[in-house]
Backbone bond lengths (Angstrom), bond angles and torsions (degrees), N, CA, C in turn:
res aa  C-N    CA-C-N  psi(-1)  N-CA   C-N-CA  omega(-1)  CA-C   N-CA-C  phi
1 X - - - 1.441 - - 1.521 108.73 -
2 X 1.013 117.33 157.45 1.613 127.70 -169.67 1.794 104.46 -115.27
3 X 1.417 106.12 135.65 1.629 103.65 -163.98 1.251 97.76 -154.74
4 X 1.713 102.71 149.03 1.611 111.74 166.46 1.495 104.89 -105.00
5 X 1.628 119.05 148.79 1.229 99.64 171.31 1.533 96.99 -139.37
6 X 1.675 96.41 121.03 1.653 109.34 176.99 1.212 119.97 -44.57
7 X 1.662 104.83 148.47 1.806 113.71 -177.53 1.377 105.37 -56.01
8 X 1.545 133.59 -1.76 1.270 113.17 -159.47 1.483 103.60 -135.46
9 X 1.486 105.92 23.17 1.634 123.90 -177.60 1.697 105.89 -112.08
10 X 1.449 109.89 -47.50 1.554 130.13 149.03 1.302 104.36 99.07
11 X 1.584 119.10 157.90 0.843 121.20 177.73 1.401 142.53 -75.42
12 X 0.925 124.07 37.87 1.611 154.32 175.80 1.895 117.01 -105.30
13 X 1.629 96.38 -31.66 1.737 94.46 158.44 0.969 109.76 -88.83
14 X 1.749 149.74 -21.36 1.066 163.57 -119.75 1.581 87.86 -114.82
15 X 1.553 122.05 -75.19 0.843 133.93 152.63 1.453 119.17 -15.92
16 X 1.568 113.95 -82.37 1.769 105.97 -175.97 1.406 116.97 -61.77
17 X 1.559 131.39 -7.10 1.142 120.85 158.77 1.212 132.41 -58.94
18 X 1.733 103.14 -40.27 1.713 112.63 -168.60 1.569 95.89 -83.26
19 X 0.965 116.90 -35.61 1.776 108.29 162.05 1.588 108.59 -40.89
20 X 1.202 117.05 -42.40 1.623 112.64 -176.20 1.559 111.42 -70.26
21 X 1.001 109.79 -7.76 1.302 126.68 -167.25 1.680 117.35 88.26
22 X 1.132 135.26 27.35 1.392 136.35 -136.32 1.912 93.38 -117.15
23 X 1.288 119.43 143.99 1.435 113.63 177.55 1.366 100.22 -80.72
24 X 1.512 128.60 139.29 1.291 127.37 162.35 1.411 104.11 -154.57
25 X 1.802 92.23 156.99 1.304 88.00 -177.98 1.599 83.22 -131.78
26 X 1.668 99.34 167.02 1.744 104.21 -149.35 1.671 79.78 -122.56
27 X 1.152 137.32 127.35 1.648 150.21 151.81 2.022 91.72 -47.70
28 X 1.273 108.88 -74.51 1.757 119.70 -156.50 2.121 83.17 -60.74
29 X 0.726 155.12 34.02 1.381 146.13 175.09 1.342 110.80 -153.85
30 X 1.803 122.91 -40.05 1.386 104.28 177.25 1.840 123.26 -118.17
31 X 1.586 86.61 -3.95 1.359 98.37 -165.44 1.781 110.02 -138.31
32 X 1.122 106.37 39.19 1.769 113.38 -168.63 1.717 99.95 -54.68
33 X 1.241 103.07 142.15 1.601 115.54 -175.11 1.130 116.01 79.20
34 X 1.515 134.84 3.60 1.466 122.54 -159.08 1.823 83.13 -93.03
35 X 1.217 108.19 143.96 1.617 152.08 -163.95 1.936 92.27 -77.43
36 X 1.709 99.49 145.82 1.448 111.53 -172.90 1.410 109.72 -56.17
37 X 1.557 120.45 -38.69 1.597 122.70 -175.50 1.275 116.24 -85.63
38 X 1.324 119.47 -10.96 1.678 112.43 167.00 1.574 118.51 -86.29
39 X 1.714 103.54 -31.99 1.266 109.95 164.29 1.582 116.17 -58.83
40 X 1.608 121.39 -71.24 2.028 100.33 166.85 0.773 125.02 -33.44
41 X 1.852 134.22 -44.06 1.421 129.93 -170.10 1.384 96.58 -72.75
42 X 1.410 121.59 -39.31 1.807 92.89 -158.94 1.696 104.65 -74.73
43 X 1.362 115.99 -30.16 1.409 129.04 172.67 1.634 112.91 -53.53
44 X 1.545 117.29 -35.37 1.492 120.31 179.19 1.740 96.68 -78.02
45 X 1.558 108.14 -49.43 1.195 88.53 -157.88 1.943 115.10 -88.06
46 X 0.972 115.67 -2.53 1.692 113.35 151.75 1.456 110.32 -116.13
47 X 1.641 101.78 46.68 1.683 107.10 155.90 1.873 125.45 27.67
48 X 1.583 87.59 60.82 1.756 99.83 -174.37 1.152 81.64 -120.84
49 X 1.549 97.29 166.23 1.485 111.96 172.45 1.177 123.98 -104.18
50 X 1.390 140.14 130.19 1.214 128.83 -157.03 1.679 118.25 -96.32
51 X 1.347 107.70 125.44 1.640 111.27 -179.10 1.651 117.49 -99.27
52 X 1.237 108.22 92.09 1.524 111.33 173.93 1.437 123.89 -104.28
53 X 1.398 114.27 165.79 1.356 121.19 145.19 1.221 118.82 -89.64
54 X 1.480 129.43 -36.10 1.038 144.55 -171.28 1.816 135.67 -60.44
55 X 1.723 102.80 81.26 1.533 113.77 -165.23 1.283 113.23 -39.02
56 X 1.569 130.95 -2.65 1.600 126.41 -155.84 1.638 93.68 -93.98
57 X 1.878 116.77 -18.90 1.492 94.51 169.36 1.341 138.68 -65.45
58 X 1.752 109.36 -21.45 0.710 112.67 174.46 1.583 127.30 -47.14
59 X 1.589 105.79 -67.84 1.794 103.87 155.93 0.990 122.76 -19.59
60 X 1.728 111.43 -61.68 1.397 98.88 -164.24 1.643 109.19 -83.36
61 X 1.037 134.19 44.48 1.436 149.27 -166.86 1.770 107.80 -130.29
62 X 1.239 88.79 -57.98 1.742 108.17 -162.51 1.937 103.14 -105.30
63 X 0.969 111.79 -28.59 1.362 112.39 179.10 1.162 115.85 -97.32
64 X 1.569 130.92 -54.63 1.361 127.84 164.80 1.552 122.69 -98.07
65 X 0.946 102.46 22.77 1.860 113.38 167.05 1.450 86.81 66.23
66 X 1.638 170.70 84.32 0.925 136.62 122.90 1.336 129.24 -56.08
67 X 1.392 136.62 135.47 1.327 126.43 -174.76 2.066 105.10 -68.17
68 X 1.367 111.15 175.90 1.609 112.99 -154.11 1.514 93.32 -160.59
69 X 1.257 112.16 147.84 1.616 124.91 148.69 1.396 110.29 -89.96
70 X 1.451 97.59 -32.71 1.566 109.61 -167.56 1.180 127.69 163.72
71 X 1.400 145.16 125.50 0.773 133.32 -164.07 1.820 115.06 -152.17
72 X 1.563 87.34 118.72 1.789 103.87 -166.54 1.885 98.78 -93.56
73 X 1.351 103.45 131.04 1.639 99.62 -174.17 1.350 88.98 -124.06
74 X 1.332 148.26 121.49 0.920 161.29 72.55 1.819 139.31 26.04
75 X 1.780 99.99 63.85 1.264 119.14 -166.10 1.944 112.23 -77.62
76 X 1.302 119.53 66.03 1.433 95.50 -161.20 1.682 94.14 -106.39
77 X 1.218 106.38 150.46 1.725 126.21 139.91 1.591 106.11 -29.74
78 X 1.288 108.85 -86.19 1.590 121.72 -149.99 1.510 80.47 -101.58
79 X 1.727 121.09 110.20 1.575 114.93 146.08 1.235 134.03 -110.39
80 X 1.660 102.78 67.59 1.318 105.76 172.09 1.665 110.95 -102.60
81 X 0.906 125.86 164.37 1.342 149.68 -139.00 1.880 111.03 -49.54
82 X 1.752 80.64 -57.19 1.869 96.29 168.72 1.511 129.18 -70.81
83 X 1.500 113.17 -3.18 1.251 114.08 -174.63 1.853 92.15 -103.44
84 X 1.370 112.15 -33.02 1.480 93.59 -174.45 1.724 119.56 -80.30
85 X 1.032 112.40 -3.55 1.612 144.72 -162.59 2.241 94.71 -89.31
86 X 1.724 96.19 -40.14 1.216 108.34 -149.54 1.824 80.55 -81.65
87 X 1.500 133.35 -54.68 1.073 166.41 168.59 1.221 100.15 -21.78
88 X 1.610 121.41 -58.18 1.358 119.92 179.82 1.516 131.60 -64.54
89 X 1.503 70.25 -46.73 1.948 104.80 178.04 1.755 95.46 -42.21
90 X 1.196 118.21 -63.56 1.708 138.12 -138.46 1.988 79.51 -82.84
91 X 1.343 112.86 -34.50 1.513 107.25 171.31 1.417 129.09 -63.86
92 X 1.561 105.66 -61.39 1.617 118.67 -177.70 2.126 96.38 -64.59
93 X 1.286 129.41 -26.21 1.525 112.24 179.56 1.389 107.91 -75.51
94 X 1.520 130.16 -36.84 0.890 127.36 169.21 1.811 142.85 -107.87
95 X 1.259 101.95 24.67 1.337 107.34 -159.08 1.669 114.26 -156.11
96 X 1.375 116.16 -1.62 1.004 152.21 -151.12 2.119 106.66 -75.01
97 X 0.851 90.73 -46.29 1.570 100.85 158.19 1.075 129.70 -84.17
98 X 1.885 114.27 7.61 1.980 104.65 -168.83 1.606 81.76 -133.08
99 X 1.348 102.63 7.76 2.351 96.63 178.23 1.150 108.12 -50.08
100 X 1.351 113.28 -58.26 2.007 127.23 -158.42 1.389 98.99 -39.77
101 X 0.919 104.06 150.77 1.954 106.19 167.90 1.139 128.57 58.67
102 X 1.817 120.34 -9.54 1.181 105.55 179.00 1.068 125.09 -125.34
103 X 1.548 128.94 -168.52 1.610 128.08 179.49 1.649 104.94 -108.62
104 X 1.038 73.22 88.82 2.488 76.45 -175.47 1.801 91.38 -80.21
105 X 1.154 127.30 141.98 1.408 138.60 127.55 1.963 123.53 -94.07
106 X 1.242 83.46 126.72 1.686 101.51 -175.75 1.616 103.79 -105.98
107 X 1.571 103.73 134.71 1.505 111.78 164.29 1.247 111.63 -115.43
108 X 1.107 117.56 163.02 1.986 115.89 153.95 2.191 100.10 -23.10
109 X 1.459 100.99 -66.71 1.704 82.86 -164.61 1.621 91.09 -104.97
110 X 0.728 150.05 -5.68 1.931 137.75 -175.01 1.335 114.18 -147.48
111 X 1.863 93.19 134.23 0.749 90.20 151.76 1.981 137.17 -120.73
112 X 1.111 113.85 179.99 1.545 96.55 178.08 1.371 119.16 -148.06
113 X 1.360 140.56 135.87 1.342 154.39 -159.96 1.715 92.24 -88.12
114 X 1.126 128.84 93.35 1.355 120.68 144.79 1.715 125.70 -33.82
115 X 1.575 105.52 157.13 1.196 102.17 -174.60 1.556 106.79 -109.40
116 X 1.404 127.84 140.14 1.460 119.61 -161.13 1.828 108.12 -122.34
């Protein structure tokens, strides 16, 4: 699967993805500072899915229509490194065919497919 992973998700998921073998490209490693709307566009326009913490996609999802491949937001309690790693993990085993296109929110225990 092909993925962006926000400066503020870090490069340590970025990392355990490409271990999965997965294409990603990491914002906090190649592109530090790049701005919320260049990050969706570059994610829409080489059709990755985007892995954030960052609640402001939502807006720009649901409030200003930005177009999406996908976009995983990342609601945790504890965000240190192994819990968001753990988050994904518990996503791509089970959810892994319904990413494309949508706005998933992940917790420690749920997750849920927004409606768009």
């Amino acid at each position: 699967m092909r993925f962006l992973v926000d400066e503020c998700t870090g490069p340590a998921v970025a990392q355990w993805l490409r271990e999965r073998q997965h294409e990603v490209f990491s914002v906090y490693e190649e592109a530090r500072g790049m701005d919320d709307e260049e990050i969706i566009q570059k994610a829409f326009a080489e059709s990755r899915i985007l892995i954030t913490n960052d609640k402001g996609f939502g807006e720009k999802v649901y409030r200003d229509r930005w177009p999406h491949k996908g976009v995983i937001l990342l609601r945790l309690d504890d965000e240190r490194t192994e819990n968001k790693i753990e988050a994904v993990q518990r996503l791509l085993a089970g959810y892994a065919d319904r990413l494309h296109d949508q706005f998933v929110v992940a917790t420690e225990t749920t997750v849920r497919f927004a409606r768009q």
